[in-house]
C-alpha positions in Angstrom: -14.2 1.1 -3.7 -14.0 4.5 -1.1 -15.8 4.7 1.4 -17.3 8.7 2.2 -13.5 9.9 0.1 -11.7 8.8 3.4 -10.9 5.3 1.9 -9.9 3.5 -1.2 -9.6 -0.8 -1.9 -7.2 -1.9 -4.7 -7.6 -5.4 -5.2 -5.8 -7.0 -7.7 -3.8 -10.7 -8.9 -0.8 -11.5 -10.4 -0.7 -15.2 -10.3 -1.4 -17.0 -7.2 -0.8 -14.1 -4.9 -3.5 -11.0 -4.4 -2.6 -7.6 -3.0 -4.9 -5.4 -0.8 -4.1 -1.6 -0.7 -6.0 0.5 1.6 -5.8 4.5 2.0 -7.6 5.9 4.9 -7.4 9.8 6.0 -6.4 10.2 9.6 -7.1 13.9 9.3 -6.9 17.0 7.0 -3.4 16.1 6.4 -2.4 12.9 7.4 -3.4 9.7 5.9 -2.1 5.9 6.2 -1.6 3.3 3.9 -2.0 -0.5 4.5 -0.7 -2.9 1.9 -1.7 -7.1 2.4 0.1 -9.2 0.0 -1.2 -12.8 0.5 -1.0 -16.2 -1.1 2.8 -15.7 -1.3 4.8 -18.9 -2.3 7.3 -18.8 0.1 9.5 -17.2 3.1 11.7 -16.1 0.3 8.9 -14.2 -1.4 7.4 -13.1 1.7 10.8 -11.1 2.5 10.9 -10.0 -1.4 7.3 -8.3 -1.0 8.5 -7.0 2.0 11.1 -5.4 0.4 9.0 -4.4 -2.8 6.1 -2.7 -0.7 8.4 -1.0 2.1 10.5 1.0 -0.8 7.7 1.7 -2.8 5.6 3.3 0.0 8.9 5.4 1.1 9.2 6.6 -2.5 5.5 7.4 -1.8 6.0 9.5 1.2 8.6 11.5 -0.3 7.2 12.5 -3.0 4.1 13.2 -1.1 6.1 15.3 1.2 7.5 17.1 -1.9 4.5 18.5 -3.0 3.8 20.1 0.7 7.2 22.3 0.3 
């Protein structure tokens, strides 16, 4: 789903849990991303997820930052 190419919704499941991924331009060259794991089974898998998402959206960032040099 994007909203006017500023914003895009992933939405997807894998078990019991569902992950929200939103992308939203702050300007011509800056942009967040929000990422909403629910449904998790646990503390343990909360932290896990934590983990997962945090070094996957660094990985993001640098390679994004890559491509600008």
């Amino acid at each position: 789903l994007t909203s006017s190419g500023k914003s895009m919704r992933i939405t997807w499941t894998l078990g019991d849990s569902s992950v929200d991924v939103n992308f939203s331009a702050k300007g011509p060259d800056r942009s967040t991303v929000q990422v909403e794991h629910r449904k998790l089974a646990d503390a343990g898998a909360v932290a896990a997820q934590k983990a997962y998402w945090a070094s996957g959206l660094e990985r993001l960032q640098a390679w994004l930052e890559a491509g600008r040099k």
